[in-house]
N, CA and C atoms of all chains as a GROMACS GRO file, in nm:
protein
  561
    1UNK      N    1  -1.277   0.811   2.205
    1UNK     CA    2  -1.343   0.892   2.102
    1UNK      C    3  -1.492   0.861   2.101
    2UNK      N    4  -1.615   0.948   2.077
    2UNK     CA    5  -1.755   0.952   2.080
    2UNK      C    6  -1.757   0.856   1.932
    3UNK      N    7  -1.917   0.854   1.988
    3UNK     CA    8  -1.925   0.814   1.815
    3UNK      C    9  -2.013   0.936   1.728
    4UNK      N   10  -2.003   1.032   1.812
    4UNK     CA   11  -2.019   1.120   1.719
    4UNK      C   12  -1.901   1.215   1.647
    5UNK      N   13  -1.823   1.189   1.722
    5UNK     CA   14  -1.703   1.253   1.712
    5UNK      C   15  -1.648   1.120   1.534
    6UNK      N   16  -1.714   1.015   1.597
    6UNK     CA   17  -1.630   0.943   1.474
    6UNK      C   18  -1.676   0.919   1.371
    7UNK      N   19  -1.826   1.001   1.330
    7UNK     CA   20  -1.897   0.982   1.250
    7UNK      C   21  -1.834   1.098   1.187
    8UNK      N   22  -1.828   1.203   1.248
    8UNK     CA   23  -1.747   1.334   1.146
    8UNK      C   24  -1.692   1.281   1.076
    9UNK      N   25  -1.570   1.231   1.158
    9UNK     CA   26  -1.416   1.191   1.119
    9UNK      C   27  -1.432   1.112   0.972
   10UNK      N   28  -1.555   1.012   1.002
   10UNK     CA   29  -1.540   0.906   0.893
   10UNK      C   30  -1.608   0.958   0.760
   11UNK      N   31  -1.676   1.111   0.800
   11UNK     CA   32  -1.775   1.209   0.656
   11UNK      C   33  -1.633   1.258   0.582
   12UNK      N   34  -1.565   1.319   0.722
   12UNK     CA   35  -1.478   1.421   0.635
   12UNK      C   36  -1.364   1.303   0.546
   13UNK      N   37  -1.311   1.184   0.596
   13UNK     CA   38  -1.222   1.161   0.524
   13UNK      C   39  -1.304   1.141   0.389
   14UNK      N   40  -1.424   1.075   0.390
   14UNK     CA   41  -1.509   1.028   0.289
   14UNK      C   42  -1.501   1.107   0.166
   15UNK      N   43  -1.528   1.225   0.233
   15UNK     CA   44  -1.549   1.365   0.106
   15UNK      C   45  -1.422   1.426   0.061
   16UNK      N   46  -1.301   1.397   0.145
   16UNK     CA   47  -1.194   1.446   0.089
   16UNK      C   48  -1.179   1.330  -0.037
   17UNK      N   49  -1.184   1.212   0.003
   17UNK     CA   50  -1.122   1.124  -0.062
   17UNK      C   51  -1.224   1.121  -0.204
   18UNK      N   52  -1.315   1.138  -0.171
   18UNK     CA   53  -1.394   1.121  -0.313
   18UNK      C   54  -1.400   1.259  -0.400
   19UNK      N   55  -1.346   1.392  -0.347
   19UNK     CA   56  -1.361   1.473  -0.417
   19UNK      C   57  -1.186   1.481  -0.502
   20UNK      N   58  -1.086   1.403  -0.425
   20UNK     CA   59  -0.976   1.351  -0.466
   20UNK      C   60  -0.952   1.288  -0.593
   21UNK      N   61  -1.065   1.184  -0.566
   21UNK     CA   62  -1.082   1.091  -0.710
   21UNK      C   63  -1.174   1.126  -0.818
   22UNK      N   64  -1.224   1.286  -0.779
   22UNK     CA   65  -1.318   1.362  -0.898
   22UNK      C   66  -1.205   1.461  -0.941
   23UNK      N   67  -1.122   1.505  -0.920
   23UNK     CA   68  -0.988   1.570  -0.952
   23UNK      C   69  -0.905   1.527  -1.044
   24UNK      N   70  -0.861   1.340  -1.025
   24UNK     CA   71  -0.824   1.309  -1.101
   24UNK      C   72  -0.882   1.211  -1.239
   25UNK      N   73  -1.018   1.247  -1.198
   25UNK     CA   74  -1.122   1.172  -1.310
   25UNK      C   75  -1.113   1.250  -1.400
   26UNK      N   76  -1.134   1.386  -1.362
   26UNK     CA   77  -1.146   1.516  -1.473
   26UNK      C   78  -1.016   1.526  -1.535
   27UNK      N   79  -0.912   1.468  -1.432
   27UNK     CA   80  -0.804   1.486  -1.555
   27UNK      C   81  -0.753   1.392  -1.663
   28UNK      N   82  -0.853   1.287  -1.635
   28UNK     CA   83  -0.873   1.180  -1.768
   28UNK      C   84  -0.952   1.191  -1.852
   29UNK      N   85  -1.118   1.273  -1.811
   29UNK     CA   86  -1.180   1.275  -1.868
   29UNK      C   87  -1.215   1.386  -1.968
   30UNK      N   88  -1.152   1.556  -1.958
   30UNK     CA   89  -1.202   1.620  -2.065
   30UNK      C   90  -1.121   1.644  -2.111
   31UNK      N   91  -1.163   1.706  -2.226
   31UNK     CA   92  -1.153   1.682  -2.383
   31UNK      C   93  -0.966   1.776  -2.381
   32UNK      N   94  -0.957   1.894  -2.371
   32UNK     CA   95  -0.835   1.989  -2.374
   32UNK      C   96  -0.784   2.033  -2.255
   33UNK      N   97  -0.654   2.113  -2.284
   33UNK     CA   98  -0.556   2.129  -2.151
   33UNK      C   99  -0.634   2.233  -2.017
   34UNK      N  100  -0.734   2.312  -2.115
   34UNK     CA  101  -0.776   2.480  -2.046
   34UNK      C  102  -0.882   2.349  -1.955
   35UNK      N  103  -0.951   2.266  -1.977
   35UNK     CA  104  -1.042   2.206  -1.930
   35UNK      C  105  -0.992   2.146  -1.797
   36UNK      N  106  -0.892   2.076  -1.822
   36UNK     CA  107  -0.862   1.968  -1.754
   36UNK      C  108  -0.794   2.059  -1.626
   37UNK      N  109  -0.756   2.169  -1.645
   37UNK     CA  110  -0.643   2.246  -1.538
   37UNK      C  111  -0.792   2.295  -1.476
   38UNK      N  112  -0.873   2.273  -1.466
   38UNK     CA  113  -0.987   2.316  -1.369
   38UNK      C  114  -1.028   2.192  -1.246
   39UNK      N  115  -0.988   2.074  -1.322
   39UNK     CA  116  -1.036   1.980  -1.231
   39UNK      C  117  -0.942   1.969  -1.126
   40UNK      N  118  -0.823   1.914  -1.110
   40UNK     CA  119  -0.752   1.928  -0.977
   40UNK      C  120  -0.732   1.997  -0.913
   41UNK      N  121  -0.784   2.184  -0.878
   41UNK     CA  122  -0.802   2.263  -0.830
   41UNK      C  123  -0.909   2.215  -0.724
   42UNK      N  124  -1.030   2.170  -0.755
   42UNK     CA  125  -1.089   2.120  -0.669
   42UNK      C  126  -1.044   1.981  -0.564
   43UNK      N  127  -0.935   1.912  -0.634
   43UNK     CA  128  -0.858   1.781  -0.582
   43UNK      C  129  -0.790   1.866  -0.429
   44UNK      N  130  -0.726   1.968  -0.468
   44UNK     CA  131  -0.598   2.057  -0.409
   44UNK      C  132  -0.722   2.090  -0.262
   45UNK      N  133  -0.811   2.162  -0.275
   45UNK     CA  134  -0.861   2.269  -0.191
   45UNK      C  135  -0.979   2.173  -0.134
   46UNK      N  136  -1.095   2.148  -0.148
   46UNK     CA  137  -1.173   2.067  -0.083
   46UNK      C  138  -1.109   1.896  -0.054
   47UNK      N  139  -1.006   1.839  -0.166
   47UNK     CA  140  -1.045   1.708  -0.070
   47UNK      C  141  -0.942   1.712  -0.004
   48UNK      N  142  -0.790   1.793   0.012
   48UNK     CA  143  -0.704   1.791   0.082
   48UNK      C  144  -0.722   1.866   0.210
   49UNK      N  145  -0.780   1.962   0.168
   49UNK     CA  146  -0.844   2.051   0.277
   49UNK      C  147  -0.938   1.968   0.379
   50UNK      N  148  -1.083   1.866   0.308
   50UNK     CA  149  -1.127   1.788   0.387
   50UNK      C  150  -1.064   1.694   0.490
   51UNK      N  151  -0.916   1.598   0.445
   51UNK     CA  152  -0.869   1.547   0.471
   51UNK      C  153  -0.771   1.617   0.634
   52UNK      N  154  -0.752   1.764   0.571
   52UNK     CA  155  -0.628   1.855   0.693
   52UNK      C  156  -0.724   1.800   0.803
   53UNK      N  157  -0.899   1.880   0.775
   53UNK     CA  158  -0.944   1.893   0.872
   53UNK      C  159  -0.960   1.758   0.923
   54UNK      N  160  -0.980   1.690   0.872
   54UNK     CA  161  -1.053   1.514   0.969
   54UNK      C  162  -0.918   1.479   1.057
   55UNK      N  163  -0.778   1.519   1.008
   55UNK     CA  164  -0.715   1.482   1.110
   55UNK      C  165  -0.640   1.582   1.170
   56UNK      N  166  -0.654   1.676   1.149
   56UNK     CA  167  -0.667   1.810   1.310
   56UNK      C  168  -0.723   1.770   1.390
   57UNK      N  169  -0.861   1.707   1.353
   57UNK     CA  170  -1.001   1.679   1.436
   57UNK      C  171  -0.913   1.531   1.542
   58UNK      N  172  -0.912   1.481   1.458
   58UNK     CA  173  -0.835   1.284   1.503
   58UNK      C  174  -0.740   1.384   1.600
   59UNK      N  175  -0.592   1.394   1.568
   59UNK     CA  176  -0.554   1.451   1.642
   59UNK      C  177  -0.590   1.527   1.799
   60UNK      N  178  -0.644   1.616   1.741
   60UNK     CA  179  -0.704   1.683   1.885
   60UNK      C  180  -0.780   1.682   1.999
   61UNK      N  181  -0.860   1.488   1.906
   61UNK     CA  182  -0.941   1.426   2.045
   61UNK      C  183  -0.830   1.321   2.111
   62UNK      N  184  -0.796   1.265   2.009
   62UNK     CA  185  -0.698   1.163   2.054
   62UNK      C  186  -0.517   1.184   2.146
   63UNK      N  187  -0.491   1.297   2.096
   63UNK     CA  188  -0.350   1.352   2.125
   63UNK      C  189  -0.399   1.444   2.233
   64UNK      N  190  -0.251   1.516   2.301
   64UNK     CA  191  -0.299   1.588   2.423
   64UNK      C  192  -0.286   1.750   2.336
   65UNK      N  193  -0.434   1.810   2.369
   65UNK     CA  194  -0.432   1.899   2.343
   65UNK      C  195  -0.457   1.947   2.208
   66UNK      N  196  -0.492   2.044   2.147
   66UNK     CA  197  -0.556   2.130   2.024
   66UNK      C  198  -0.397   2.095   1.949
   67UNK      N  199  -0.463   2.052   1.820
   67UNK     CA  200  -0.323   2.016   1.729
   67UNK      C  201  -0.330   2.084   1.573
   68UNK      N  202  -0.262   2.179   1.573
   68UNK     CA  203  -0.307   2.274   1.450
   68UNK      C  204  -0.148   2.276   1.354
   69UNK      N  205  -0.057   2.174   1.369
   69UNK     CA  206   0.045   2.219   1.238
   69UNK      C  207  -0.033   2.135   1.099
   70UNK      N  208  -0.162   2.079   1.097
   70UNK     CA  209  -0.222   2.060   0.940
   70UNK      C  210  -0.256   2.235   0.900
   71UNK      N  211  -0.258   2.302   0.983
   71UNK     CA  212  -0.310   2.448   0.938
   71UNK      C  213  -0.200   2.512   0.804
   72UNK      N  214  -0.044   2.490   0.845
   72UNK     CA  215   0.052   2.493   0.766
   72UNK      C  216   0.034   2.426   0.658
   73UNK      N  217   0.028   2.309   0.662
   73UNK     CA  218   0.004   2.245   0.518
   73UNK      C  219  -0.125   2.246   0.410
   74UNK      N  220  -0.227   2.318   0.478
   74UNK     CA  221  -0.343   2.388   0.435
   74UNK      C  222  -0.309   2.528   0.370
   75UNK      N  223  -0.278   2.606   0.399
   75UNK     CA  224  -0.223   2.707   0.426
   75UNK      C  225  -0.119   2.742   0.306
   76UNK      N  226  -0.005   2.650   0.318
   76UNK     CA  227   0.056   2.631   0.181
   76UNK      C  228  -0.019   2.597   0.067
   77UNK      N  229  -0.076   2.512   0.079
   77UNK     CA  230  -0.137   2.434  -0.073
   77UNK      C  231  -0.260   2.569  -0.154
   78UNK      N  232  -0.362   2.627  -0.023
   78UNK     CA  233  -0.366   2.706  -0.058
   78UNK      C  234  -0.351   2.882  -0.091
   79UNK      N  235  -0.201   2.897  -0.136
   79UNK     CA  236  -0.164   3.002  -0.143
   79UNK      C  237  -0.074   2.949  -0.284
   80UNK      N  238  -0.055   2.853  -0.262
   80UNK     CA  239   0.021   2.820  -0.399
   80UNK      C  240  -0.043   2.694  -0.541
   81UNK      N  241  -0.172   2.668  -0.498
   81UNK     CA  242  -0.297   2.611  -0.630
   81UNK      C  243  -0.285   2.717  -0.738
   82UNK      N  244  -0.314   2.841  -0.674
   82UNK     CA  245  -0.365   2.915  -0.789
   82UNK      C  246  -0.237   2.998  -0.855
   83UNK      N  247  -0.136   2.975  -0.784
   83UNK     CA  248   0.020   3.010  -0.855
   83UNK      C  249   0.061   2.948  -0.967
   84UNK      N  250   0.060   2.812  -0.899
   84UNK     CA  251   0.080   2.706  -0.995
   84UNK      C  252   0.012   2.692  -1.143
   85UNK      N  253  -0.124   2.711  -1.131
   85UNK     CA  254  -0.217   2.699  -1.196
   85UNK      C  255  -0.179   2.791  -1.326
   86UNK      N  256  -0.224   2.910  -1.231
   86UNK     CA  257  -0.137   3.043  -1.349
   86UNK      C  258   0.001   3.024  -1.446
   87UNK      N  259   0.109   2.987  -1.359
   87UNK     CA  260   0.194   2.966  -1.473
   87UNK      C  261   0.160   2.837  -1.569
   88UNK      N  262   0.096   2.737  -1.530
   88UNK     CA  263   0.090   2.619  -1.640
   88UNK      C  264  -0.032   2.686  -1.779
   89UNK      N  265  -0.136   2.753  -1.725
   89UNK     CA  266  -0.172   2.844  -1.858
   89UNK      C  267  -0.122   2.934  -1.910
   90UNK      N  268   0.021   3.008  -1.866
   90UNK     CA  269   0.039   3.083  -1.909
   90UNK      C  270   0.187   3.000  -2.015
   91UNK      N  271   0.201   2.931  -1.973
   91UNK     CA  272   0.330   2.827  -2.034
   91UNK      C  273   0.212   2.753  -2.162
   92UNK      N  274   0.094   2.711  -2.127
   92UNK     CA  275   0.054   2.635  -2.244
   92UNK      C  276  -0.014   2.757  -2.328
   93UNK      N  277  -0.014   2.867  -2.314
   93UNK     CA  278  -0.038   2.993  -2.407
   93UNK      C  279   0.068   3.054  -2.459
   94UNK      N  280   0.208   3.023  -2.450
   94UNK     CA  281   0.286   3.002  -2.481
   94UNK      C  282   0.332   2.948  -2.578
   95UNK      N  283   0.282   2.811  -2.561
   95UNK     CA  284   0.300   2.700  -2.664
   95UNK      C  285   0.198   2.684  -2.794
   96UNK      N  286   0.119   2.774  -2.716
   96UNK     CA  287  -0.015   2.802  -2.819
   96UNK      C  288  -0.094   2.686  -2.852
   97UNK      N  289  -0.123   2.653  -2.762
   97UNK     CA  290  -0.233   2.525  -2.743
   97UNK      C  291  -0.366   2.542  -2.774
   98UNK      N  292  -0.435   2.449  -2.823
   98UNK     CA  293  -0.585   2.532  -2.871
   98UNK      C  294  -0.658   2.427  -2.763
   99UNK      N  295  -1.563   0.201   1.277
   99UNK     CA  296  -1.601   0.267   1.179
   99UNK      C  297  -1.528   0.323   1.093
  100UNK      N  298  -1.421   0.397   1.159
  100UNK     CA  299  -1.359   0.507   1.109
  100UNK      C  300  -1.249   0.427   1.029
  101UNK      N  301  -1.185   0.308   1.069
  101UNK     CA  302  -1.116   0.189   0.976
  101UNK      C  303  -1.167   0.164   0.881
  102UNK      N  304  -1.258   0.132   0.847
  102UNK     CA  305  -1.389   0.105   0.761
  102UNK      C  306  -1.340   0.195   0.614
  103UNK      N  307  -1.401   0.299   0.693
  103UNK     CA  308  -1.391   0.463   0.637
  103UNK      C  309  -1.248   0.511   0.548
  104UNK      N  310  -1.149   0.467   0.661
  104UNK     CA  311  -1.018   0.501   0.617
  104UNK      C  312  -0.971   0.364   0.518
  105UNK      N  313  -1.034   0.260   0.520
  105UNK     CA  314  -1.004   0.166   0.393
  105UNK      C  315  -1.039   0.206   0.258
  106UNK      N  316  -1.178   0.222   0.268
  106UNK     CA  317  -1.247   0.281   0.188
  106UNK      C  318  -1.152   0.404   0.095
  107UNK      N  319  -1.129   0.502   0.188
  107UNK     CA  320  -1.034   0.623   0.161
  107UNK      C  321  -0.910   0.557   0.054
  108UNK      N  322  -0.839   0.487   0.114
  108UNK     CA  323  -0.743   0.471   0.052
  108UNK      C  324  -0.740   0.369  -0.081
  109UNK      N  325  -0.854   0.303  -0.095
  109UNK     CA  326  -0.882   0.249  -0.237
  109UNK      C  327  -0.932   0.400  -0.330
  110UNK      N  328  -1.026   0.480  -0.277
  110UNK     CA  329  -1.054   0.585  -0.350
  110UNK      C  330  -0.929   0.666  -0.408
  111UNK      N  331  -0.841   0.703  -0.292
  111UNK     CA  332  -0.711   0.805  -0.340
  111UNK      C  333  -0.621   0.683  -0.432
  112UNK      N  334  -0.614   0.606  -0.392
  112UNK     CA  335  -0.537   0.481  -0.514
  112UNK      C  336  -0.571   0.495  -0.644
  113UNK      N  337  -0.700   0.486  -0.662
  113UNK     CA  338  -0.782   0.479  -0.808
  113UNK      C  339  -0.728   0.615  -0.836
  114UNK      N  340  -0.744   0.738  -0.772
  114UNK     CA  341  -0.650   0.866  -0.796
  114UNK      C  342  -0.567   0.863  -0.841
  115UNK      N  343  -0.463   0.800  -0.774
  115UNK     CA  344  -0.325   0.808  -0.822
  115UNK      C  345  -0.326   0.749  -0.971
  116UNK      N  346  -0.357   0.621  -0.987
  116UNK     CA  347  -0.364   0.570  -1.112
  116UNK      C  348  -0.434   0.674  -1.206
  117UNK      N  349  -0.549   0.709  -1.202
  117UNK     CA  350  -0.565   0.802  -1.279
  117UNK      C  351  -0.489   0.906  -1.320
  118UNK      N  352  -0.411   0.971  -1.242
  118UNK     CA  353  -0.367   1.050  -1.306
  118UNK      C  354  -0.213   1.045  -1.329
  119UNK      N  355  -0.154   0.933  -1.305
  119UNK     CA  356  -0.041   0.835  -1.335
  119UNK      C  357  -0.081   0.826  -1.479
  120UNK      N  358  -0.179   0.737  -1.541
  120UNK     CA  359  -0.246   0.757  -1.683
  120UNK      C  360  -0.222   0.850  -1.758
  121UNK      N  361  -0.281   0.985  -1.669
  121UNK     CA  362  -0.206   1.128  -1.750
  121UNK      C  363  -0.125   1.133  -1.792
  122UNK      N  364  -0.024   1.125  -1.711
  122UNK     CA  365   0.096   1.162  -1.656
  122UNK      C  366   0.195   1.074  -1.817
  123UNK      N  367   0.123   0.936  -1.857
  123UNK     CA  368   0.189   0.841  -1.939
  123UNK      C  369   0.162   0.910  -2.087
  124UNK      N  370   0.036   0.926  -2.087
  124UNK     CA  371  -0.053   0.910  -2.181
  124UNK      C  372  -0.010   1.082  -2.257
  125UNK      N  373  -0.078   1.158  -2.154
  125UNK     CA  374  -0.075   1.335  -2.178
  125UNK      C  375   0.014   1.374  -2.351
  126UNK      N  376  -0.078   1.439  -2.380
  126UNK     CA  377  -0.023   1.451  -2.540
  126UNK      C  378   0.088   1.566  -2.548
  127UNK      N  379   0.044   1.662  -2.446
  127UNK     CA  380   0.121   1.832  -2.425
  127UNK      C  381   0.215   1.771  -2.317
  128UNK      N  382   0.322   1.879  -2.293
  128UNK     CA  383   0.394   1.907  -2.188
  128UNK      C  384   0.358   1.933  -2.073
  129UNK      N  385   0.244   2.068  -2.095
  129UNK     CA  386   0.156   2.136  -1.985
  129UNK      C  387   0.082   2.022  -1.885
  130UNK      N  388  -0.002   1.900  -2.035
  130UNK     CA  389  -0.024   1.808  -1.971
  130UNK      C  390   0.017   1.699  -1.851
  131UNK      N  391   0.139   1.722  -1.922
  131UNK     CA  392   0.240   1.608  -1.801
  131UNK      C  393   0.240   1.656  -1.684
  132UNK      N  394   0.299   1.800  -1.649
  132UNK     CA  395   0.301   1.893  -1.591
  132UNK      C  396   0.192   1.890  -1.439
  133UNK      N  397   0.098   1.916  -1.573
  133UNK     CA  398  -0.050   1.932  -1.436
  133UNK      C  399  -0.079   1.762  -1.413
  134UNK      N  400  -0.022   1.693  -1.472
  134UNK     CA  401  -0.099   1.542  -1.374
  134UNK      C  402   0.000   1.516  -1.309
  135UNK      N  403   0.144   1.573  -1.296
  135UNK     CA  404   0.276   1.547  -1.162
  135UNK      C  405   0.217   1.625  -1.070
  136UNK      N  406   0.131   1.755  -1.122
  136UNK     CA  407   0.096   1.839  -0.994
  136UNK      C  408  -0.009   1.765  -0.869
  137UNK      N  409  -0.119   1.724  -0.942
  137UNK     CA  410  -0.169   1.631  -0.935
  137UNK      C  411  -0.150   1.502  -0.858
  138UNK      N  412  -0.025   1.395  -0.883
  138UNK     CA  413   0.035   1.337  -0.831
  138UNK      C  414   0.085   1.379  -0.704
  139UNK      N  415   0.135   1.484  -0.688
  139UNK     CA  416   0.204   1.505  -0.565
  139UNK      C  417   0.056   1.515  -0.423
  140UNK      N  418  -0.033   1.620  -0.493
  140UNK     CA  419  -0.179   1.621  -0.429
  140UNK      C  420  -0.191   1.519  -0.357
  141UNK      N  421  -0.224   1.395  -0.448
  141UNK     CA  422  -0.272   1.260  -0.422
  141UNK      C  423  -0.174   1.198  -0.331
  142UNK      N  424  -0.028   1.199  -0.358
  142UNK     CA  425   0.059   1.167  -0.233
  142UNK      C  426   0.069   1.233  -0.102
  143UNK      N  427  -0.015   1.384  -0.136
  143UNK     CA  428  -0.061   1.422   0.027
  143UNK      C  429  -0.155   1.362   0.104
  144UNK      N  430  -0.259   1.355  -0.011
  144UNK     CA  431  -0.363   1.329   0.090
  144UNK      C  432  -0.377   1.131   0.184
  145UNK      N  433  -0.248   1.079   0.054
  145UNK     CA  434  -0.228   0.913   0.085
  145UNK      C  435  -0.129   0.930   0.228
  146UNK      N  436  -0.070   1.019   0.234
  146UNK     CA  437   0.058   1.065   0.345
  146UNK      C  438  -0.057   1.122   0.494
  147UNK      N  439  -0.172   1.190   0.445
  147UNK     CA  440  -0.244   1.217   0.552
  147UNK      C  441  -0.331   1.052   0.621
  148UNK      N  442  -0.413   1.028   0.533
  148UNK     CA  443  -0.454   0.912   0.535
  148UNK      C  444  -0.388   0.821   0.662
  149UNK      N  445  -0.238   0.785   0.594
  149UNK     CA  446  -0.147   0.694   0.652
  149UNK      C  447  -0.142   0.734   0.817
  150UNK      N  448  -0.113   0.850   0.818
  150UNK     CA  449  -0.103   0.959   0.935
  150UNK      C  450  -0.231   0.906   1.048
  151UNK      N  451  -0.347   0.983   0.997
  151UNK     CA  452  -0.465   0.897   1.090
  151UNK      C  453  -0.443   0.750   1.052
  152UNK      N  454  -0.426   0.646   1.017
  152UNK     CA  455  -0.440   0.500   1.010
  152UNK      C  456  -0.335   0.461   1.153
  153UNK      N  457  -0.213   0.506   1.088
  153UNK     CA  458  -0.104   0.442   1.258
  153UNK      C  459  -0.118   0.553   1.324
  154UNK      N  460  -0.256   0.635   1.377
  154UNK     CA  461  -0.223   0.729   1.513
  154UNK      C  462  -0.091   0.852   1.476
  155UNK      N  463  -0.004   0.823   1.370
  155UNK     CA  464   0.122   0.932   1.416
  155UNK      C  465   0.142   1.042   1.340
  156UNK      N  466   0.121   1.150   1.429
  156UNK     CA  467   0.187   1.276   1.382
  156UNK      C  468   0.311   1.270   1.291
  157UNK      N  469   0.388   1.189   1.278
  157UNK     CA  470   0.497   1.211   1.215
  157UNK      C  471   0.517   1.283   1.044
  158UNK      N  472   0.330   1.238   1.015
  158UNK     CA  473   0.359   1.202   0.887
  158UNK      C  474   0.312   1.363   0.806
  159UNK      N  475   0.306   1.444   0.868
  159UNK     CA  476   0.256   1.585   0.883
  159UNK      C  477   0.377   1.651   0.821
  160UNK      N  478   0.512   1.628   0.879
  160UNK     CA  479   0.655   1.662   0.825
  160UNK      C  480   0.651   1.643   0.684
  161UNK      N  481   0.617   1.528   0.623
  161UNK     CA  482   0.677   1.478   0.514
  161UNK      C  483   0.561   1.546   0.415
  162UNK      N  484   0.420   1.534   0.482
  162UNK     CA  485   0.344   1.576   0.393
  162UNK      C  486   0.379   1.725   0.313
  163UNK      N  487   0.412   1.781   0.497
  163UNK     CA  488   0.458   1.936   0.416
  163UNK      C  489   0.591   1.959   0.332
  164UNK      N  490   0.685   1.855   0.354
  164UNK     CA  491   0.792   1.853   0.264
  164UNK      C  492   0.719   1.803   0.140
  165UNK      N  493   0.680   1.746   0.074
  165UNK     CA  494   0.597   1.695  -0.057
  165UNK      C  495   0.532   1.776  -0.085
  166UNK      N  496   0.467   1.884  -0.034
  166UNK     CA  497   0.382   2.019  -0.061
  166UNK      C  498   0.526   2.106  -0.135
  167UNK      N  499   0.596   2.129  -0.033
  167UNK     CA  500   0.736   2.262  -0.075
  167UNK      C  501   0.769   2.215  -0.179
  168UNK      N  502   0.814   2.085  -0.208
  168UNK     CA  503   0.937   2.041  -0.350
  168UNK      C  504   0.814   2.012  -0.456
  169UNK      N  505   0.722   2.023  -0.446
  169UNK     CA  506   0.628   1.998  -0.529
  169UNK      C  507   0.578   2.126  -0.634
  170UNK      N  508   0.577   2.160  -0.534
  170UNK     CA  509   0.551   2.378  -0.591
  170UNK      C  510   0.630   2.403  -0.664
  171UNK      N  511   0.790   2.390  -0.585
  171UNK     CA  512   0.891   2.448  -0.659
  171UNK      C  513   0.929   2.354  -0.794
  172UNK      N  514   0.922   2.214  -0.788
  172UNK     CA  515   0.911   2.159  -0.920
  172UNK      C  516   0.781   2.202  -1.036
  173UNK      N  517   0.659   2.213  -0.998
  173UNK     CA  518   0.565   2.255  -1.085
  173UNK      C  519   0.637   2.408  -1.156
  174UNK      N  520   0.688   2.482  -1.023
  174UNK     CA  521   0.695   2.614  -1.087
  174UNK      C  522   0.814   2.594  -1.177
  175UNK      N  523   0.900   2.531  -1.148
  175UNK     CA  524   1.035   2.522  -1.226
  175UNK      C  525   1.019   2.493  -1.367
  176UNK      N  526   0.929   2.371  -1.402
  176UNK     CA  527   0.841   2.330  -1.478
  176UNK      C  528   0.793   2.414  -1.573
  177UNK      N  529   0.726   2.450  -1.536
  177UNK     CA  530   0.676   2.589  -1.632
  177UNK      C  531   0.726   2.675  -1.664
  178UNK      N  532   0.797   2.719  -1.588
  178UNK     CA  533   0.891   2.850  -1.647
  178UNK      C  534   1.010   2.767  -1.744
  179UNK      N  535   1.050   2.667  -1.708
  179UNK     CA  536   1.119   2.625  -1.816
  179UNK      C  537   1.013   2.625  -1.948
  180UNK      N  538   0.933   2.575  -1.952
  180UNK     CA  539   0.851   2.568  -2.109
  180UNK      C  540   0.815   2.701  -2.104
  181UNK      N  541   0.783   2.792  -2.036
  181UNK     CA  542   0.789   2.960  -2.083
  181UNK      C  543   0.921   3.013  -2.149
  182UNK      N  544   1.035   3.012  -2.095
  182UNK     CA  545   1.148   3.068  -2.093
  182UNK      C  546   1.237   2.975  -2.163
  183UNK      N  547   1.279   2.836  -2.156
  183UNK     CA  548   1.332   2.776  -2.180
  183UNK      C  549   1.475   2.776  -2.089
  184UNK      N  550   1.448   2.821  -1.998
  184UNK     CA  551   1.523   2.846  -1.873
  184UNK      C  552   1.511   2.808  -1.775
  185UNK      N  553   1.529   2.776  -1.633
  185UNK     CA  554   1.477   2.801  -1.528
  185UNK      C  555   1.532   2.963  -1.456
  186UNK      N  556   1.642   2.956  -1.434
  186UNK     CA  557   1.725   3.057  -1.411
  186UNK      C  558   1.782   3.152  -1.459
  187UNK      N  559   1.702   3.269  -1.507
  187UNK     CA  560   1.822   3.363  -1.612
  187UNK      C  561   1.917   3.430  -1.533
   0.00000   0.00000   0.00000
């Protein structure tokens, strides 16, 4: 592996992982439910997403050949964030949460 | 470097998990509980990817995407029970 190749590697896990632990900061830190269901949306899509990519990347220098089943698990997560999302406001509007 | 990096990583997604383990205890609503298991499962992907690049193995790609599927379908189950009081009509 280059070391440029491993300087990516070591940005992207960096930024997944810290935008990971801003996902679940927000969900300690604000105040109501409408608030807090905003922060791990960003947990879901940039730092997991960061993470698919750094090791597609690992993978595909290291393994033989272009390695794309993280595309699936990308792929899922986002098609089903904003599913999820929807029914938990629509369940806590429900419950009539202020 | 990239060891370094990936240590680093996995104290960060740790402090994650705990955080929203906290939620998960603490959470005053249902909805609450709810979205910090959703949450939880997140954080067990990205600790499942992590692991994945640390020992070199593809293997861990399977499980991640199994923890993605039962995760959905529990969030969604989840909710529609506190909508409906059902899962299944």
């Amino acid at each position: 592996m280059s070391f440029t190749t491993e300087i990516l590697l070591s940005a992207l896990v960096l930024i997944g992982a810290v935008f990971t632990l801003i996902g679940s900061l927000s969900l300690v830190r604000f105040k109501d439910f409408y608030t807090r269901l905003h922060g791990p949306t960003k947990a879901t899509t940039l730092g997991v997403g960061c993470l698919l990519i750094a090791s597609s990347v690992f993978f595909s220098v290291t393994g033989e050949g272009l390695s794309l089943h993280e595309i699936l698990v990308t792929l899922f997560l986002f098609i089903t964030a904003p599913i999820s999302a929807h029914l938990l406001a629509k369940a806590a509007l429900h419950l009539g949460l202020r | 470097m990239l060891s370094s990096a990936l240590i680093l990583a996995f104290a960060l997604v740790g402090i994650a998990f705990g955080l929203s383990f906290f939620r998960l205890v603490r959470g005053p609503t249902a909805p609450d509980r709810i979205l910090a298991l959703d949450t939880l499962y997140i954080n067990a992907i990205a600790l499942l990817i992590l692991l994945g690049i640390h020992l070199c193995s593809p293997l861990y790609f399977e499980a991640a995407l199994l923890i993605a599927l039962m995760g959905f379908v529990g969030t969604v189950a989840l909710a529609k029970f506190l909508l409906r009081g059902d899962i299944i009509e």
